[in-house]
N, C-alpha and C positions, 0 to 999 in steps of 0.2 A: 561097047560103043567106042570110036575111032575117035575122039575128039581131036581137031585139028588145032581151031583157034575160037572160041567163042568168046564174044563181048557179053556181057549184060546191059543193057539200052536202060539200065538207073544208074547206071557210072556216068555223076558230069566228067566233059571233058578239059573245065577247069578246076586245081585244085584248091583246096583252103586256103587263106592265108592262116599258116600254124603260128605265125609271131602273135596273134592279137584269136586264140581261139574262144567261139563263141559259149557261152555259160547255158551247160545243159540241165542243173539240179538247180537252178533256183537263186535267189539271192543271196537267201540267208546262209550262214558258214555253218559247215556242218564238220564233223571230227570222223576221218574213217581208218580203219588199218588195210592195211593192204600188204597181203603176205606175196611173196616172191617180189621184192620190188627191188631190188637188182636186177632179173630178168630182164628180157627183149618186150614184151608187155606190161608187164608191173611196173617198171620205173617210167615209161611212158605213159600209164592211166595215172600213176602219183604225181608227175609231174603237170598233167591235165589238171587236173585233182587241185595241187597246188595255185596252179594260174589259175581258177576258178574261185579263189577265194576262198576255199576251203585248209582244214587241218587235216594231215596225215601222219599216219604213223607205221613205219616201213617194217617189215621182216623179214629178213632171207639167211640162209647159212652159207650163204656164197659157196655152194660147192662145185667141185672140180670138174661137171660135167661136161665143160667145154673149157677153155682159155678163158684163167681169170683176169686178164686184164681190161676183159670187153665189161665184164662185171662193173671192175674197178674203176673203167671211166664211167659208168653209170651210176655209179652211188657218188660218186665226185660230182657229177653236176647235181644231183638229188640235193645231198649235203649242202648246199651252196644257197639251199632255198631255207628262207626263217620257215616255214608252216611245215616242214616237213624234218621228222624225229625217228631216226634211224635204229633198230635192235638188233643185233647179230644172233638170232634163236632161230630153232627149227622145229617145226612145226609137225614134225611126228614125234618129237617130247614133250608126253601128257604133261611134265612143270610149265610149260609157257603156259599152262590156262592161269595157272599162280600169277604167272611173273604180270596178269594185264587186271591181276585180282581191283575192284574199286575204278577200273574204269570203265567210261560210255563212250561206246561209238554209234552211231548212226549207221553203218553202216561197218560189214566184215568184207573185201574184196580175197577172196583165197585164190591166187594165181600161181601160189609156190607149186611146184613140179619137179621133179627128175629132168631134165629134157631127154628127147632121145629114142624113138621109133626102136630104131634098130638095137639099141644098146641092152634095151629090155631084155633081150631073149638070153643073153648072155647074164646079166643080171636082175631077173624080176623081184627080188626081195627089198630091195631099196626103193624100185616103182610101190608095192605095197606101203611098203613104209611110210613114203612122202603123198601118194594119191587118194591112198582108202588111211590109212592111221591118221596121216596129218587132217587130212578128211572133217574126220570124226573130232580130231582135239579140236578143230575152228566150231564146229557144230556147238560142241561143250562151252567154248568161249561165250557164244552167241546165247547160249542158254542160259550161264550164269550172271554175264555181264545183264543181261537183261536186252541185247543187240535184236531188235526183229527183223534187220535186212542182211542176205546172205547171197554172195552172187560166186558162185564158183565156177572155175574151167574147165568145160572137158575138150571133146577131141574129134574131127572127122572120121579121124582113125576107127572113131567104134563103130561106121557102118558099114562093115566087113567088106568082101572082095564084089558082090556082083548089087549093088547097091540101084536103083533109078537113079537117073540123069535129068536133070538135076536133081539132087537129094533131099527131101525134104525132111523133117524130126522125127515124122510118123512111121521114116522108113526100119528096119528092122536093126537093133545096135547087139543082139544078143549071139552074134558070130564074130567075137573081135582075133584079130588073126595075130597080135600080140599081144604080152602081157601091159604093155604101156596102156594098149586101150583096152584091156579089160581091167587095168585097175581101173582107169577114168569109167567104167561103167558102174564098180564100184560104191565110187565115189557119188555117183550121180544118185544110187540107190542110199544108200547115207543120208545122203542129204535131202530126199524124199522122207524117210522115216521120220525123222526130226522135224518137217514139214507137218508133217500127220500127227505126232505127239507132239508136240510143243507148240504151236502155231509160228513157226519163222517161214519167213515169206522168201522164198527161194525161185532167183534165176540160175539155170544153167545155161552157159554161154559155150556152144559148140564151135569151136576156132578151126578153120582150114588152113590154109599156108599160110601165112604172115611175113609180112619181108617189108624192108626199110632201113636208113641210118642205125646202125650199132648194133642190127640183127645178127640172130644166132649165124657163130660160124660153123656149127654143125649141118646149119640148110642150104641148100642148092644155090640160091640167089648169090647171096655173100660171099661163098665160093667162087660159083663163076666168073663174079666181079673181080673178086681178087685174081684169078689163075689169070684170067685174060690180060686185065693192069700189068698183072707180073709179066706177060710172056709165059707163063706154065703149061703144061699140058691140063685140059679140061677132062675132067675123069665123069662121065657118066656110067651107072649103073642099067644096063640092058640096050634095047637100037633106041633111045631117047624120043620112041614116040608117046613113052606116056605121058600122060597131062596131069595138070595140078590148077586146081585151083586159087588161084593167089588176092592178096587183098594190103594195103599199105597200110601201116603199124598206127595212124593218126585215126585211119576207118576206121579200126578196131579198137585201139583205147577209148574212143569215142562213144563204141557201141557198148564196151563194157561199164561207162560212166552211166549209159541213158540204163542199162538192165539192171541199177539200183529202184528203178520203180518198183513202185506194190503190183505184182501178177498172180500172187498167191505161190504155183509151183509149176513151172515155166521152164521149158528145154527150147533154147533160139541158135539156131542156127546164126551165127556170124565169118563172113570172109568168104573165100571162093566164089564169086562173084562174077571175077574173070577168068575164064581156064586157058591156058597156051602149051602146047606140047614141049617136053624139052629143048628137043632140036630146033624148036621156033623161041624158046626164052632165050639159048643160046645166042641165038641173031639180032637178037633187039639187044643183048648186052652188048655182042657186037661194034652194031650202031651205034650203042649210048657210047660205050668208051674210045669207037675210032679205031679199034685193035682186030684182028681175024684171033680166030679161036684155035687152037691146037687139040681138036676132041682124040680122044681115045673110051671104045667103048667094051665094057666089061659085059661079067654075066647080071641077070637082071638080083635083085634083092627079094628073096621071098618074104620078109617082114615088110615089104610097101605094097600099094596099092597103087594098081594098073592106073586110075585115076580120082581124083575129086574133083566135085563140081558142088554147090552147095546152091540149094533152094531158099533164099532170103527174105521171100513174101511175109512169114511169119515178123521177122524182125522190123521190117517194113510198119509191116499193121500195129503191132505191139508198142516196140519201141518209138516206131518213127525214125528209125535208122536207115539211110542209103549215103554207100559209099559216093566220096568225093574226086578221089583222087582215080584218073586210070591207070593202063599198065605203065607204059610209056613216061608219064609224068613222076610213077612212083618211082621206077628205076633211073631215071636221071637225076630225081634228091638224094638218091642211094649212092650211085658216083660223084654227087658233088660233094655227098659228105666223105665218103672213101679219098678223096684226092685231098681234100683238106684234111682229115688227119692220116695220110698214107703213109707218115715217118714210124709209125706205129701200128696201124692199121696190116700195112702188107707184111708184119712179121707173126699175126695171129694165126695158132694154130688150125688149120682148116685139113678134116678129114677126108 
């Protein structure tokens, strides 16, 4: 399928105001951990989390997967918050179930990951390690601490290459074309068994592109933004007509707060909602930054996929999740925030 440019007619086309966001779990304060929260998601559902009235308690090994300085200012504004209690542990060393020995959470967010599509194929041992091992030690957590709510990440990535347009959860995940998402399939099957024997009440949150302020600088967006600010040559991978799905970082921590409900064992679909081909995300960067782009275009990548598009009805009906933010709107908070910290920003590693 040729995807040119599709909207989804449930994107308003006003966004949130994210200074004052609305309380999706309720009044009462609740205690959650939330592993990878350093990340591009994780330190934004804690930081929700946080402003919601709520306690968190962070986990990440801060690893090298990308440029740690983007880490770095992420756990610096985290830190800055009283309700929120930082651990530098990793979550495929069966000791963290020790080190959370005696306490209650309400809730387990596992967002820790490798990042990294492509990087898998060169090394898939460390993808096991962090997606299916660390996996399994959250699972343990939740079983000894006595934790009944469990909402982990997986991946678009796991609906292989020739997928329905748009995709729905039902579609087939059992051809993942890397080891990234076949550990995220894993992972998902993990946390089904422990669903079935133990009774923990388990969402899985399937994430499509993701993009926004302090986003991975291993992804397309953040890049662009950058090369183009800079004057750099824009490097895409194949004629950049395929498409991605995308969705702004506030939509999706959002949707990860509301998949703490009770669903029993629950695969949702979140993000990709909007899909735009490269060669058309190029131009709206374009636009947002005022600058022409210097493309240069390479061979395509066999570890990605022609495109994504995600089917969101489920999340819709379940959660009560629809994005807020469109394309347009999320990439101009992306540039405002890039120019306000660009003293630092334009020197992060981008591959």
């Amino acid at each position: 399928m040729n995807i040119k440019h599709v909207v989804s007619i449930r994107v308003s086309q006003k966004p949130l105001d994210t200074t004052q966001p609305p309380r999706m779990t309720g009044d009462n304060m609740a205690n959650y951990l939330v592993t990878g929260s350093a990340g591009f998601i994780g330190a934004r559902t804690a930081e929700l989390l946080v402003k919601d009235g709520h306690t968190v308690i962070g986990v990440d090994n801060v690893n090298h997967a990308y440029d740690l300085r983007m880490k770095e200012y992420r756990l610096k504004r985290l830190q800055a918050m009283d309700s929120y209690t930082f651990h530098k542990l990793d979550i495929a060393d069966k000791t963290i179930i020790e080190q959370f020995k005696g306490e209650t959470f309400d809730g387990v967010i596992n967002l820790a990951a490798w990042a990294g599509v492509r990087a898998s194929v060169n090394n898939p041992w460390i993808y096991v390690d962090s997606n299916v091992t660390g996996t399994l030690n959250m699972l343990e957590l939740c079983r000894h601490s006595g934790t009944r709510k469990f909402v982990v990440a997986s991946t678009s990535s796991i609906y292989g290459e020739n997928p329905p347009y748009p995709t729905p959860e039902s579609a087939s995940s059992s051809e993942p074309l890397q080891p990234y998402a076949a550990s995220k399939k894993g992972a998902e099957a993990m946390a089904h068994a422990y669903h079935h024997l133990h009774g923990i009440d388990v969402t899985v949150v399937r994430f499509f592109t993701v993009y926004g302020p302090a986003g991975r600088p291993d992804l397309s967006i953040f890049r662009f933004v950058q090369w183009i600010s800079e004057g750099r040559p824009v490097r895409v991978n194949g004629d950049g007509e395929q498409s991605r799905g995308f969705t702004y970082i506030d939509d999706i921590a959002r949707g990860v707060i509301l998949a703490l409900k009770p669903v029993g064992y629950e695969i949702i679909n979140l993000g990709g909602h909007e899909v735009i081909t490269i060669n058309n995300l190029i131009k709206l960067i374009e636009d947002v930054v005022g600058k022409k782009a210097v493309v240069e275009y390479g061979p395509p990548d066999p570890a990605d996929m022609r495109s994504n598009w995600a089917d969101v009805t489920k999340a819709g009906e379940l959660l009560g999740w629809e994005p807020q933010f469109n394309m347009r709107a999320g990439i101009e908070k992306l540039v405002e925030w890039y120019n306000a910290e660009r003293g630092w920003a334009s020197e992060i590693l981008t591959q």
